[in-house]
mmCIF file of the N, C-alpha and C atoms, coordinates in Angstrom:
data_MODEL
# 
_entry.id   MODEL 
# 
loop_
_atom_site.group_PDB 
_atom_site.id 
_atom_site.type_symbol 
_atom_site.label_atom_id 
_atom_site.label_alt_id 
_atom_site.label_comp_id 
_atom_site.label_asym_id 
_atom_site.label_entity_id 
_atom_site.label_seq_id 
_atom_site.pdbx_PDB_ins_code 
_atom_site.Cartn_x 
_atom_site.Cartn_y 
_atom_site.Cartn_z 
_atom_site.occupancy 
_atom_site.B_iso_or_equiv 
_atom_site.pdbx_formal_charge 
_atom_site.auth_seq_id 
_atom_site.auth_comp_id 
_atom_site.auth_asym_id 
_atom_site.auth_atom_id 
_atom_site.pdbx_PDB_model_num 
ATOM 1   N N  . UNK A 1 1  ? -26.355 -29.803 -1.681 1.00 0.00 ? 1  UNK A N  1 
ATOM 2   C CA . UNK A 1 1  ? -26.959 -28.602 -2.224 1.00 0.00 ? 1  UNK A CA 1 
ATOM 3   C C  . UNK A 1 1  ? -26.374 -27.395 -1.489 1.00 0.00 ? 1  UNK A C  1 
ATOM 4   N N  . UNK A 1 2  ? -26.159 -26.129 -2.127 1.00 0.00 ? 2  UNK A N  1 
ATOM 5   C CA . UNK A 1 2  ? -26.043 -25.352 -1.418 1.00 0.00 ? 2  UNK A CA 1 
ATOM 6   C C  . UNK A 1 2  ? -27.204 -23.590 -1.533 1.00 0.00 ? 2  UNK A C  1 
ATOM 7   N N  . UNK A 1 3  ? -26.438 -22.862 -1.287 1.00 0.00 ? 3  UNK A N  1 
ATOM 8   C CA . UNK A 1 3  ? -27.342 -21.692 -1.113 1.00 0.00 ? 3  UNK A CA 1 
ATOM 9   C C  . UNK A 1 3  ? -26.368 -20.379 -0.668 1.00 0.00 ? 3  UNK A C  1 
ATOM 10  N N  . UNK A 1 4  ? -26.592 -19.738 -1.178 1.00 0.00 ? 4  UNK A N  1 
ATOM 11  C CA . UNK A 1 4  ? -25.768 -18.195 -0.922 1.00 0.00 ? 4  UNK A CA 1 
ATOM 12  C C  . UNK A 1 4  ? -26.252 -17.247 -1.035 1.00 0.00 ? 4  UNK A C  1 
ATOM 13  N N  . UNK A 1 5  ? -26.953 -16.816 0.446  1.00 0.00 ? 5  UNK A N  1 
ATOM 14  C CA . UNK A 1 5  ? -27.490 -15.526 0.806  1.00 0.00 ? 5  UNK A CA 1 
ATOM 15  C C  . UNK A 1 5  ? -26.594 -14.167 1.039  1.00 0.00 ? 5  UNK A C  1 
ATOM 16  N N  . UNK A 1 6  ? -27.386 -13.132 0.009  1.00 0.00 ? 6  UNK A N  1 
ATOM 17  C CA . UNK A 1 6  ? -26.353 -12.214 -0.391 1.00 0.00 ? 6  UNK A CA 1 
ATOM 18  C C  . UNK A 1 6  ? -27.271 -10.848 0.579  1.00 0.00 ? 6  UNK A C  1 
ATOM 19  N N  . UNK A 1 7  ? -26.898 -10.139 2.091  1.00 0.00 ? 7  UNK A N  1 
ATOM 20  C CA . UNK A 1 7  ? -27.496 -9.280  2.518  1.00 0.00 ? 7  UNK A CA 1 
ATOM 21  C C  . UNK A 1 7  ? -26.886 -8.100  2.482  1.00 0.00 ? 7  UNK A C  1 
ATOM 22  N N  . UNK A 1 8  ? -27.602 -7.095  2.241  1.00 0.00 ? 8  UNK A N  1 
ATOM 23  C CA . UNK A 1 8  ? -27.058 -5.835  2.028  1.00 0.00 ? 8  UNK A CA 1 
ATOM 24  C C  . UNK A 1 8  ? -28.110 -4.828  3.002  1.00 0.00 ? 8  UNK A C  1 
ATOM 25  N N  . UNK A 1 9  ? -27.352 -3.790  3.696  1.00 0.00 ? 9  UNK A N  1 
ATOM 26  C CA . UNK A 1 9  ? -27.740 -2.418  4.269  1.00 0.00 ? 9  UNK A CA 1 
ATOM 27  C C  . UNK A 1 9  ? -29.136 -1.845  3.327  1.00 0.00 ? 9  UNK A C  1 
ATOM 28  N N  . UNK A 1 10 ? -30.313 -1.734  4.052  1.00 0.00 ? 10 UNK A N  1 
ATOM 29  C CA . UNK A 1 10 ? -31.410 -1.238  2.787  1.00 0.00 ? 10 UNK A CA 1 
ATOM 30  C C  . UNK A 1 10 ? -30.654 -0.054  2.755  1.00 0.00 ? 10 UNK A C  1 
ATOM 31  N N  . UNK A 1 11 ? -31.466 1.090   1.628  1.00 0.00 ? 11 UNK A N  1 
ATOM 32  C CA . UNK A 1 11 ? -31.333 2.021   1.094  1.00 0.00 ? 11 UNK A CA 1 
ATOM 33  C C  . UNK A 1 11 ? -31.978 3.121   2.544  1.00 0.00 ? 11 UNK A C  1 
ATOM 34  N N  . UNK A 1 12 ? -30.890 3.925   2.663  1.00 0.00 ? 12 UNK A N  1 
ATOM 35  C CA . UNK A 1 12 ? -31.296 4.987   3.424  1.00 0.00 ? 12 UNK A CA 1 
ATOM 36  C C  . UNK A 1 12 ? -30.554 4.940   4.921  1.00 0.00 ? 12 UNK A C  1 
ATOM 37  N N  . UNK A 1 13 ? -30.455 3.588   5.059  1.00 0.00 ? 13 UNK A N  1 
ATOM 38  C CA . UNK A 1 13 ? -29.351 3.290   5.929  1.00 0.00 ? 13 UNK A CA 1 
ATOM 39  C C  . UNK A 1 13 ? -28.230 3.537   6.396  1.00 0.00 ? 13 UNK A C  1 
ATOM 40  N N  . UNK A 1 14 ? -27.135 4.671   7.153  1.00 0.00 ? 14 UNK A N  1 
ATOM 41  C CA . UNK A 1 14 ? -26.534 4.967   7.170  1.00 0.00 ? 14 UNK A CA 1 
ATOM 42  C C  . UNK A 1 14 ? -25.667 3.326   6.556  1.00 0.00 ? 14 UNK A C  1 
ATOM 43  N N  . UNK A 1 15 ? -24.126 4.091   5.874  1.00 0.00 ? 15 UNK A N  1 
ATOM 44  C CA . UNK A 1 15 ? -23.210 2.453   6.069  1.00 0.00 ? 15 UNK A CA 1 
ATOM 45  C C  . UNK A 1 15 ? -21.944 2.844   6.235  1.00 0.00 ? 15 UNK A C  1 
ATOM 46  N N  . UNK A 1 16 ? -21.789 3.368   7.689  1.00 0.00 ? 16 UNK A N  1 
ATOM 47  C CA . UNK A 1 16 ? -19.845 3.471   8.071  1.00 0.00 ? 16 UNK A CA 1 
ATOM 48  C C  . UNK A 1 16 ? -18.931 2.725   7.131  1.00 0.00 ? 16 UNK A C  1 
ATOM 49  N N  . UNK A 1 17 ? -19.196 1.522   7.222  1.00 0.00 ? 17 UNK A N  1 
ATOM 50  C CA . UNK A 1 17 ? -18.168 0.307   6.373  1.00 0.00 ? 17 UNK A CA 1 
ATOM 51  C C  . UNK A 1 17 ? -18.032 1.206   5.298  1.00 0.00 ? 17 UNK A C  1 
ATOM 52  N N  . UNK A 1 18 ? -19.102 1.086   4.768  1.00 0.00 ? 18 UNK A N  1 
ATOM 53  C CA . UNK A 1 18 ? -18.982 1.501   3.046  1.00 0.00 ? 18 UNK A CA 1 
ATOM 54  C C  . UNK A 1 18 ? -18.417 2.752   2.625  1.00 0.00 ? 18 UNK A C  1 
ATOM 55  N N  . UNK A 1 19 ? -18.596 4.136   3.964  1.00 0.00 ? 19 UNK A N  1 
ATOM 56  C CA . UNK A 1 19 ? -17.974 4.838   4.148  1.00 0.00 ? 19 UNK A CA 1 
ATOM 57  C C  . UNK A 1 19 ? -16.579 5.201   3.956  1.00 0.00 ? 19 UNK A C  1 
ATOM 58  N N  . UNK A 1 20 ? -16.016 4.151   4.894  1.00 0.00 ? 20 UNK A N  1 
ATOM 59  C CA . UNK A 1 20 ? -14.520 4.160   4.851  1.00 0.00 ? 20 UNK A CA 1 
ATOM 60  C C  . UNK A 1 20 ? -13.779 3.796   3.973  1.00 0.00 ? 20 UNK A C  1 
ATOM 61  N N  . UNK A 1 21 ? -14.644 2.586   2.929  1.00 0.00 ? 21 UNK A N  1 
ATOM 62  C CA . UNK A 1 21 ? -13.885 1.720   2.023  1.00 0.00 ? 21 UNK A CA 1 
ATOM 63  C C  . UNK A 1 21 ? -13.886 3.382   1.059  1.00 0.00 ? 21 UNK A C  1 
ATOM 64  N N  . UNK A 1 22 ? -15.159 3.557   0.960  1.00 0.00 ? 22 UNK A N  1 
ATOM 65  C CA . UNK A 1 22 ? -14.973 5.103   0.031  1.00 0.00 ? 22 UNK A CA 1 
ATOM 66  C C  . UNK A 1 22 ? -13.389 5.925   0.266  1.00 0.00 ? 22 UNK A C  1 
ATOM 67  N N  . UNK A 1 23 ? -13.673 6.389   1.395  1.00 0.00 ? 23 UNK A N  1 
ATOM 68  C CA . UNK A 1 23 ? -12.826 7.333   1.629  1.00 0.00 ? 23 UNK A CA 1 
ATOM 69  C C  . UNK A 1 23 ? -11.180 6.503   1.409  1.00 0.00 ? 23 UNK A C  1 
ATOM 70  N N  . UNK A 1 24 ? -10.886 4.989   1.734  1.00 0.00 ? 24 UNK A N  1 
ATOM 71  C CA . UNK A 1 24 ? -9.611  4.879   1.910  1.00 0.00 ? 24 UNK A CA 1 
ATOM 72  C C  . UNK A 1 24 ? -9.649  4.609   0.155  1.00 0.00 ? 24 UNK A C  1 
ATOM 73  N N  . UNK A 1 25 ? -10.233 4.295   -0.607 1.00 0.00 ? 25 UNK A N  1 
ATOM 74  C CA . UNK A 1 25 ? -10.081 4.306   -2.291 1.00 0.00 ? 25 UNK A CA 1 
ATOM 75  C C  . UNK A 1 25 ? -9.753  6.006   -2.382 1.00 0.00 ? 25 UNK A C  1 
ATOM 76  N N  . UNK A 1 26 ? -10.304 6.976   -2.018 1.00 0.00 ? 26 UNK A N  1 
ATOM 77  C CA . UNK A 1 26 ? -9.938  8.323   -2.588 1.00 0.00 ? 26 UNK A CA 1 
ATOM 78  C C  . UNK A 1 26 ? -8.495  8.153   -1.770 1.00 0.00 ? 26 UNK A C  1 
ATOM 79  N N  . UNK A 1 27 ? -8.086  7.536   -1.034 1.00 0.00 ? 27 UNK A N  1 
ATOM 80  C CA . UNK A 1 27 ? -6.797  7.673   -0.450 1.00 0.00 ? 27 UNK A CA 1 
ATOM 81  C C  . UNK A 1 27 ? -5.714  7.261   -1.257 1.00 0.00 ? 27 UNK A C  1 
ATOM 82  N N  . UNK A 1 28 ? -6.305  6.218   -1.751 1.00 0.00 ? 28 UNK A N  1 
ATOM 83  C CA . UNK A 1 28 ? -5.058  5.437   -2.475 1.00 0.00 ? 28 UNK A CA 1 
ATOM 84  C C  . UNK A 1 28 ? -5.287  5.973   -4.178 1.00 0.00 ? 28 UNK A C  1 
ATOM 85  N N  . UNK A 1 29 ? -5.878  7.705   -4.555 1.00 0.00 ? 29 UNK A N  1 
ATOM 86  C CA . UNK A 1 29 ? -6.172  7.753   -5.391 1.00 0.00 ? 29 UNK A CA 1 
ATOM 87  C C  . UNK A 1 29 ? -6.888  7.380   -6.501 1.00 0.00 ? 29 UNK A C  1 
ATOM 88  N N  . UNK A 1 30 ? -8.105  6.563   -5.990 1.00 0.00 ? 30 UNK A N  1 
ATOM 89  C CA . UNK A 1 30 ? -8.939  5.957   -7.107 1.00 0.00 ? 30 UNK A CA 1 
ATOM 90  C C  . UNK A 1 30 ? -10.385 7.253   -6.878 1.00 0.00 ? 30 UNK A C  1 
ATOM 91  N N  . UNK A 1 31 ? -10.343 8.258   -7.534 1.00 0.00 ? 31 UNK A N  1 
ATOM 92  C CA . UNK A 1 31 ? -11.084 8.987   -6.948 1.00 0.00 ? 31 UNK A CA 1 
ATOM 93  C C  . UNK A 1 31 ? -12.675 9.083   -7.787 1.00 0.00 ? 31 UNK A C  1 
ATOM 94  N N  . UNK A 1 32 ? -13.244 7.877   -8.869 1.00 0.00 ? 32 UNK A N  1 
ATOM 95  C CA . UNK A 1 32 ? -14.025 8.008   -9.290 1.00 0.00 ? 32 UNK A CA 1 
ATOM 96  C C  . UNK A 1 32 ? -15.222 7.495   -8.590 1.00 0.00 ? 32 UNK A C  1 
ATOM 97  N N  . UNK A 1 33 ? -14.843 6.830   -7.334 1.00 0.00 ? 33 UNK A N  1 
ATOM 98  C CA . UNK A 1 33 ? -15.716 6.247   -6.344 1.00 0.00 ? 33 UNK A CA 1 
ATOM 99  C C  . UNK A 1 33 ? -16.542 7.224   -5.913 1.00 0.00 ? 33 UNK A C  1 
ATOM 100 N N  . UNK A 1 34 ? -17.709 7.370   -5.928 1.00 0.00 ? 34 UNK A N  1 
ATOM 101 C CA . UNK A 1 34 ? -18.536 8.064   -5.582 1.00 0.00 ? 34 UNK A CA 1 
ATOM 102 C C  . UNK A 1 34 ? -19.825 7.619   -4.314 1.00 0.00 ? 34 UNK A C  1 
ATOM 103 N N  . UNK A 1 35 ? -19.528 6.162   -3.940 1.00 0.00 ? 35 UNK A N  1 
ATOM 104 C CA . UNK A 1 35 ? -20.351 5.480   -3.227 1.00 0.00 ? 35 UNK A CA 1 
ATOM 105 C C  . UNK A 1 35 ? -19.712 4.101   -2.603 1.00 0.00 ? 35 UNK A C  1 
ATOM 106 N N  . UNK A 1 36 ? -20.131 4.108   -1.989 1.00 0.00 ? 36 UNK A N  1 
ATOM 107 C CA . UNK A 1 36 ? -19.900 2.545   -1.899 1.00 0.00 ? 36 UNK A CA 1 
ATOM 108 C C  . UNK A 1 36 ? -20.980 1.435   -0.674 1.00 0.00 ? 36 UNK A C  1 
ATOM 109 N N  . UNK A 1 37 ? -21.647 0.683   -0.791 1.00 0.00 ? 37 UNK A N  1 
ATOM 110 C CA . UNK A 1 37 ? -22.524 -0.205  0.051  1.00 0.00 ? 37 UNK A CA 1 
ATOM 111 C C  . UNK A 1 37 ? -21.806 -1.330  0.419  1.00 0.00 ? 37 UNK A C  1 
ATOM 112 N N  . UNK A 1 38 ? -21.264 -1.499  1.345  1.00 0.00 ? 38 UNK A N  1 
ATOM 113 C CA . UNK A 1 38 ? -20.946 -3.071  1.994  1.00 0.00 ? 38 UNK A CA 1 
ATOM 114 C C  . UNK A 1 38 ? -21.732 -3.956  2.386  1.00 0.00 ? 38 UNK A C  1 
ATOM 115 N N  . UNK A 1 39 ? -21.998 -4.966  2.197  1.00 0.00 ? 39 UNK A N  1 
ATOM 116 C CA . UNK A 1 39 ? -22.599 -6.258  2.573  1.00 0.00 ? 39 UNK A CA 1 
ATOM 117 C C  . UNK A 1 39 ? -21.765 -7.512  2.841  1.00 0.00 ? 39 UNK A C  1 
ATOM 118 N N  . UNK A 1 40 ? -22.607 -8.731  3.000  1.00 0.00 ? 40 UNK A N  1 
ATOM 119 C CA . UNK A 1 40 ? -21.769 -9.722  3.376  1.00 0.00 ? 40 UNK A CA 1 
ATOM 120 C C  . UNK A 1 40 ? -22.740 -10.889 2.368  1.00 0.00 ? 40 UNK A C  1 
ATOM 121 N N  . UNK A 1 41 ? -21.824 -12.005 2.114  1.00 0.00 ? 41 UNK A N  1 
ATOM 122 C CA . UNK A 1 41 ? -22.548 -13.535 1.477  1.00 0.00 ? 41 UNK A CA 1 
ATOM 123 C C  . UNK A 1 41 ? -21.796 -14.184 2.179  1.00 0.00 ? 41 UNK A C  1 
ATOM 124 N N  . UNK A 1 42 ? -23.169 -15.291 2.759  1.00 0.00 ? 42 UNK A N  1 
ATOM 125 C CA . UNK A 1 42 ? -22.752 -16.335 3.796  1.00 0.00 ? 42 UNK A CA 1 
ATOM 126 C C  . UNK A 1 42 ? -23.252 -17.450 2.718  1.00 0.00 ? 42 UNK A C  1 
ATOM 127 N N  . UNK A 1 43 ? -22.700 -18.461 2.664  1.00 0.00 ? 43 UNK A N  1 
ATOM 128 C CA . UNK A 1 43 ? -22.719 -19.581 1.854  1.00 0.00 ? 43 UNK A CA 1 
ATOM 129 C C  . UNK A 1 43 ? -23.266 -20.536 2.295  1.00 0.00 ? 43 UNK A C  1 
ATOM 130 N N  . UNK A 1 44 ? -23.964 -21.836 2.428  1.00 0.00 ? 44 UNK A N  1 
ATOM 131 C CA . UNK A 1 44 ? -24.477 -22.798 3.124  1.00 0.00 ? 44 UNK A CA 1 
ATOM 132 C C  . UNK A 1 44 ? -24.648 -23.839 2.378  1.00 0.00 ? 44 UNK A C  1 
ATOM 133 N N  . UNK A 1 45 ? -24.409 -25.102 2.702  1.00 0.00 ? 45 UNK A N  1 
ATOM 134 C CA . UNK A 1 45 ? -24.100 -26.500 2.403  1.00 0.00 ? 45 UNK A CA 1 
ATOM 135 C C  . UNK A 1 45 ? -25.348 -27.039 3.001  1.00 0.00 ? 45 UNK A C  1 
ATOM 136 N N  . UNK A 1 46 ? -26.474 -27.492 2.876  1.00 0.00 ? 46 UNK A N  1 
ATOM 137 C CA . UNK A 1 46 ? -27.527 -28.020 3.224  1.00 0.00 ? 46 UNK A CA 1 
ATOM 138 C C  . UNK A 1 46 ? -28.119 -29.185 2.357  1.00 0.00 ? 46 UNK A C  1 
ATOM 139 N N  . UNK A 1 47 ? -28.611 -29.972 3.386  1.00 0.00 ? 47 UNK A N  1 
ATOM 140 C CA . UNK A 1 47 ? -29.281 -31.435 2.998  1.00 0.00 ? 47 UNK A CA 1 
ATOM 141 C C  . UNK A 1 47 ? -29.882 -31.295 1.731  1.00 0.00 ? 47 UNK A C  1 
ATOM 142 N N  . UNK A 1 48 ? -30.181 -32.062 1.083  1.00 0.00 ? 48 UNK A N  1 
ATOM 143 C CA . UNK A 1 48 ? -30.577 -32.157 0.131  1.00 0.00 ? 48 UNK A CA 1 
ATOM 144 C C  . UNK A 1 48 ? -32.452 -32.023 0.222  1.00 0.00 ? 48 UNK A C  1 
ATOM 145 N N  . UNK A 1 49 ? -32.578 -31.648 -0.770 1.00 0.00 ? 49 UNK A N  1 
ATOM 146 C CA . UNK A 1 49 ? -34.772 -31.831 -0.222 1.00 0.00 ? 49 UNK A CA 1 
ATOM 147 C C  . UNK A 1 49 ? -34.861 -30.492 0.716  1.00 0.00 ? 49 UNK A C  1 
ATOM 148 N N  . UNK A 1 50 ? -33.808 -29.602 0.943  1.00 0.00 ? 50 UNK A N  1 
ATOM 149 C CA . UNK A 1 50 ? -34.014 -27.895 1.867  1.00 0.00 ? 50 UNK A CA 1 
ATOM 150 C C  . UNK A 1 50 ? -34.590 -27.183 0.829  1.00 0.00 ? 50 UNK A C  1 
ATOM 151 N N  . UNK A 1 51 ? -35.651 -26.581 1.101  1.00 0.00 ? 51 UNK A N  1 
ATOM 152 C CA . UNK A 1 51 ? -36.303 -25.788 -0.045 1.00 0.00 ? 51 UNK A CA 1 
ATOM 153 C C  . UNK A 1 51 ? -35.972 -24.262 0.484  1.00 0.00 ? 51 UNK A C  1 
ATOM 154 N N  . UNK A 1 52 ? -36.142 -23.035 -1.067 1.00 0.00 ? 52 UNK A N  1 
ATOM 155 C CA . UNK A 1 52 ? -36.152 -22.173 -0.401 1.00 0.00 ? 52 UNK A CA 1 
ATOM 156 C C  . UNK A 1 52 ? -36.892 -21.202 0.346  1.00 0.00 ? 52 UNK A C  1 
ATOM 157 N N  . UNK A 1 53 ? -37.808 -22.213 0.730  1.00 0.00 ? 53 UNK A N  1 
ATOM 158 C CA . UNK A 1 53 ? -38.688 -21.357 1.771  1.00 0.00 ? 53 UNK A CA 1 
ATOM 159 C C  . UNK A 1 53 ? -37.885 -21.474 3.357  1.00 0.00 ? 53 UNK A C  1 
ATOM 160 N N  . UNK A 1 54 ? -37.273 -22.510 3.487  1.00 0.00 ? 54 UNK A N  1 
ATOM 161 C CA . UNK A 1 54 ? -36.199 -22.712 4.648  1.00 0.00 ? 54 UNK A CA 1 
ATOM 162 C C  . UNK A 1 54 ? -35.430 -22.169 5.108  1.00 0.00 ? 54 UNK A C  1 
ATOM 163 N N  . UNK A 1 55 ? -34.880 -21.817 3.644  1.00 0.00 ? 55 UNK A N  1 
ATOM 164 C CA . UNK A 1 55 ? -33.357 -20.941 3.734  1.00 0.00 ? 55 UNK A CA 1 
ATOM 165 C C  . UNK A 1 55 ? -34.040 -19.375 4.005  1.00 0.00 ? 55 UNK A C  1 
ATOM 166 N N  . UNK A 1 56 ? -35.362 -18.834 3.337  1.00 0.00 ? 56 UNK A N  1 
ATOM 167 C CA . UNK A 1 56 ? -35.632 -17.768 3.725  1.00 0.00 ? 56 UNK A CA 1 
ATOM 168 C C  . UNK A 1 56 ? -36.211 -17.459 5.210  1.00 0.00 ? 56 UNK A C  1 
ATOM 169 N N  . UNK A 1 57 ? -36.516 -18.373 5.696  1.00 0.00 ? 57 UNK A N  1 
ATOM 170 C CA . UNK A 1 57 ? -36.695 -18.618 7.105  1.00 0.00 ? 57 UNK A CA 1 
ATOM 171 C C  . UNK A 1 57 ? -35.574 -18.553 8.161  1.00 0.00 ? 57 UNK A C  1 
ATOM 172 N N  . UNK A 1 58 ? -34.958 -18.935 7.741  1.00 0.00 ? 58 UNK A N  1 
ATOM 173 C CA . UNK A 1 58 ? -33.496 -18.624 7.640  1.00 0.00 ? 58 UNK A CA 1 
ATOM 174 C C  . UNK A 1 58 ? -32.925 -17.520 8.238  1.00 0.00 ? 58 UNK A C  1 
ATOM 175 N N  . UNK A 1 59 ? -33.089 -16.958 6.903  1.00 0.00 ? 59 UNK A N  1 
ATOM 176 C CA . UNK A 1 59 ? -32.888 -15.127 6.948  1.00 0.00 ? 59 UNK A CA 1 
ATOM 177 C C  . UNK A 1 59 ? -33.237 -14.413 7.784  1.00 0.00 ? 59 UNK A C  1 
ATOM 178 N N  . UNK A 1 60 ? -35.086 -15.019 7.775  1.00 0.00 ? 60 UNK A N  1 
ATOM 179 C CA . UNK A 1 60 ? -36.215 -13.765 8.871  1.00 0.00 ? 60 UNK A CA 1 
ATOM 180 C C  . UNK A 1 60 ? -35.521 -14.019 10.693 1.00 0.00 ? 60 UNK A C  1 
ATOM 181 N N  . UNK A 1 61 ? -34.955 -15.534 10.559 1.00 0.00 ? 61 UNK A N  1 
ATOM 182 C CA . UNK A 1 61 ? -34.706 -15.557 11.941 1.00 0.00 ? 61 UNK A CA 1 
ATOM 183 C C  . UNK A 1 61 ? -33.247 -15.220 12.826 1.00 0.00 ? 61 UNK A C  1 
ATOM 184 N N  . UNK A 1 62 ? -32.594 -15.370 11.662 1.00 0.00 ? 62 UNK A N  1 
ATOM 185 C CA . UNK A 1 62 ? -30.997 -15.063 11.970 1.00 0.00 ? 62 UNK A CA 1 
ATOM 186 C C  . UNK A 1 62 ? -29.586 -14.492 10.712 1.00 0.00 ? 62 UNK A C  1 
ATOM 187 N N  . UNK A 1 63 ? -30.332 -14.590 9.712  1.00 0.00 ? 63 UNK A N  1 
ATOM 188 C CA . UNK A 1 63 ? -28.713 -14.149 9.096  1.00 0.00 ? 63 UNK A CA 1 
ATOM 189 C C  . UNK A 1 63 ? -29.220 -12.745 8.586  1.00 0.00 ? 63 UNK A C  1 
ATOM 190 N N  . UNK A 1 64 ? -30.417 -11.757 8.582  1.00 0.00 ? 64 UNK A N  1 
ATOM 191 C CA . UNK A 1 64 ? -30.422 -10.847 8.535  1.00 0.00 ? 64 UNK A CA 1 
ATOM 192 C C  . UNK A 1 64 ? -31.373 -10.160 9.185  1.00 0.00 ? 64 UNK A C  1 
ATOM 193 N N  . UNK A 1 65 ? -30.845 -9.035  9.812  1.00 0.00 ? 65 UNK A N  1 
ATOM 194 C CA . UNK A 1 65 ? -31.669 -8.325  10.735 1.00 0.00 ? 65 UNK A CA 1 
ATOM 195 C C  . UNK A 1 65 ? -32.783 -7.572  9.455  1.00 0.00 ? 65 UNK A C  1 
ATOM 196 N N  . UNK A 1 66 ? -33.505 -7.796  9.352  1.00 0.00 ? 66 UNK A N  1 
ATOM 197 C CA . UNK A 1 66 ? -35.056 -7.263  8.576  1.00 0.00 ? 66 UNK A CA 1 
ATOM 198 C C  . UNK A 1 66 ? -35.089 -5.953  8.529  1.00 0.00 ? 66 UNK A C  1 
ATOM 199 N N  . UNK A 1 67 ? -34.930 -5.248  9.691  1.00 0.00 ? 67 UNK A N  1 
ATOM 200 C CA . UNK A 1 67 ? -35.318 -3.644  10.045 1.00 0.00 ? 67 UNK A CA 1 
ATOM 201 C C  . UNK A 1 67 ? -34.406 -2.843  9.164  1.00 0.00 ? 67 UNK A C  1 
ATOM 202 N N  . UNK A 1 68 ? -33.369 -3.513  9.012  1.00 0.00 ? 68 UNK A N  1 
ATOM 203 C CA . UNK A 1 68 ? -32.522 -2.728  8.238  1.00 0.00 ? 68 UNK A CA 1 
ATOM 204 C C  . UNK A 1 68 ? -31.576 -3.115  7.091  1.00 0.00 ? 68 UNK A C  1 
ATOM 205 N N  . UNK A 1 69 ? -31.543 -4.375  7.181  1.00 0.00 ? 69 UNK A N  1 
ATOM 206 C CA . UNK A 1 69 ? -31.089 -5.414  5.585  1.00 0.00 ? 69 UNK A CA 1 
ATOM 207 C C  . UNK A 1 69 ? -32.049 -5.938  4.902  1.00 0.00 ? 69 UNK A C  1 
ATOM 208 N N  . UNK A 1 70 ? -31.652 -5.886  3.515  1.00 0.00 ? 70 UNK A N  1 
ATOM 209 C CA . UNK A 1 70 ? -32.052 -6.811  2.808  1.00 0.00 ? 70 UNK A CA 1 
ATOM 210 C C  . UNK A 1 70 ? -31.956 -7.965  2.374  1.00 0.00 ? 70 UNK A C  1 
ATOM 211 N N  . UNK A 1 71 ? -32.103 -8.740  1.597  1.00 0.00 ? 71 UNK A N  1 
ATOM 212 C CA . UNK A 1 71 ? -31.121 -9.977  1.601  1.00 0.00 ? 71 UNK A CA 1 
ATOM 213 C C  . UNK A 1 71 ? -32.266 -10.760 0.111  1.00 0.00 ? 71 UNK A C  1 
ATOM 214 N N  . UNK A 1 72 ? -30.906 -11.369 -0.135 1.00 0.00 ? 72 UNK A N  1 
ATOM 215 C CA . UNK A 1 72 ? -31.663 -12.365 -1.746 1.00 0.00 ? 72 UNK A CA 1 
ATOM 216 C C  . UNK A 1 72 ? -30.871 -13.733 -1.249 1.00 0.00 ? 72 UNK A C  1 
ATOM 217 N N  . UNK A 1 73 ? -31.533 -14.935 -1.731 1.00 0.00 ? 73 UNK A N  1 
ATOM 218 C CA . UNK A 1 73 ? -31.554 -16.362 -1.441 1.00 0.00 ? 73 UNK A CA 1 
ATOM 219 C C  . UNK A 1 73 ? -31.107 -16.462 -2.784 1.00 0.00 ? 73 UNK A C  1 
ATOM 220 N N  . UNK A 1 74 ? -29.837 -17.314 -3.820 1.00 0.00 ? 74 UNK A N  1 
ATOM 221 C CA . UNK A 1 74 ? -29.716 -17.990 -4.420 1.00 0.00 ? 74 UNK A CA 1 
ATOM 222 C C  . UNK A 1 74 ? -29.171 -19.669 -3.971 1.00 0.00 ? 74 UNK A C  1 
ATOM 223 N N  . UNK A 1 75 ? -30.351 -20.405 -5.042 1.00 0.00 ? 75 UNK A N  1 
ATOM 224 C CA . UNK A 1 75 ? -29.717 -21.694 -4.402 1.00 0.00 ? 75 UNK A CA 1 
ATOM 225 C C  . UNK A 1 75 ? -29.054 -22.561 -5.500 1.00 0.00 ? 75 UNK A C  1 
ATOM 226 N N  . UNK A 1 76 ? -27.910 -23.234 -5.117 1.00 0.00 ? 76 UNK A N  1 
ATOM 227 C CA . UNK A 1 76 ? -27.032 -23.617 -6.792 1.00 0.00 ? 76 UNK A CA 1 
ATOM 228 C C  . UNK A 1 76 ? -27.026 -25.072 -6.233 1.00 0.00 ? 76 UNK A C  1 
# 
């Protein structure tokens, strides 16, 4: 089974990353970019019978800091 938690910067959050990717797209002339949010998806291969209350446990304890990400659990 697996699972792919998708966390993103909440709203209001400064986001340097997303910043720069902005600015180096107006660089290379793509100038309709008006924003941009970076995040990350970490993927996970887990036992079979892992529910997603686990995987969100998961989350609260280590793959996203709470105070300031968000994060969604899909499990495929």
């Amino acid at each position: 089974m697996k699972a792919r938690v998708y966390v993103m910067l909440k709203n209001g959050v400064l986001d340097p990353q997303g910043e720069a990717v902005r600015h180096a797209l107006g660089s290379l002339g793509f100038d309709g970019v008006e924003g941009v949010r970076q995040g990350k998806v970490i993927e996970l291969d887990l036992a079979d019978g892992t529910t997603e209350d686990t995987v969100t446990e998961m989350c609260e304890k280590l793959l996203a800091n709470t105070v300031i990400e968000s994060y969604r659990v899909e499990l495929m």
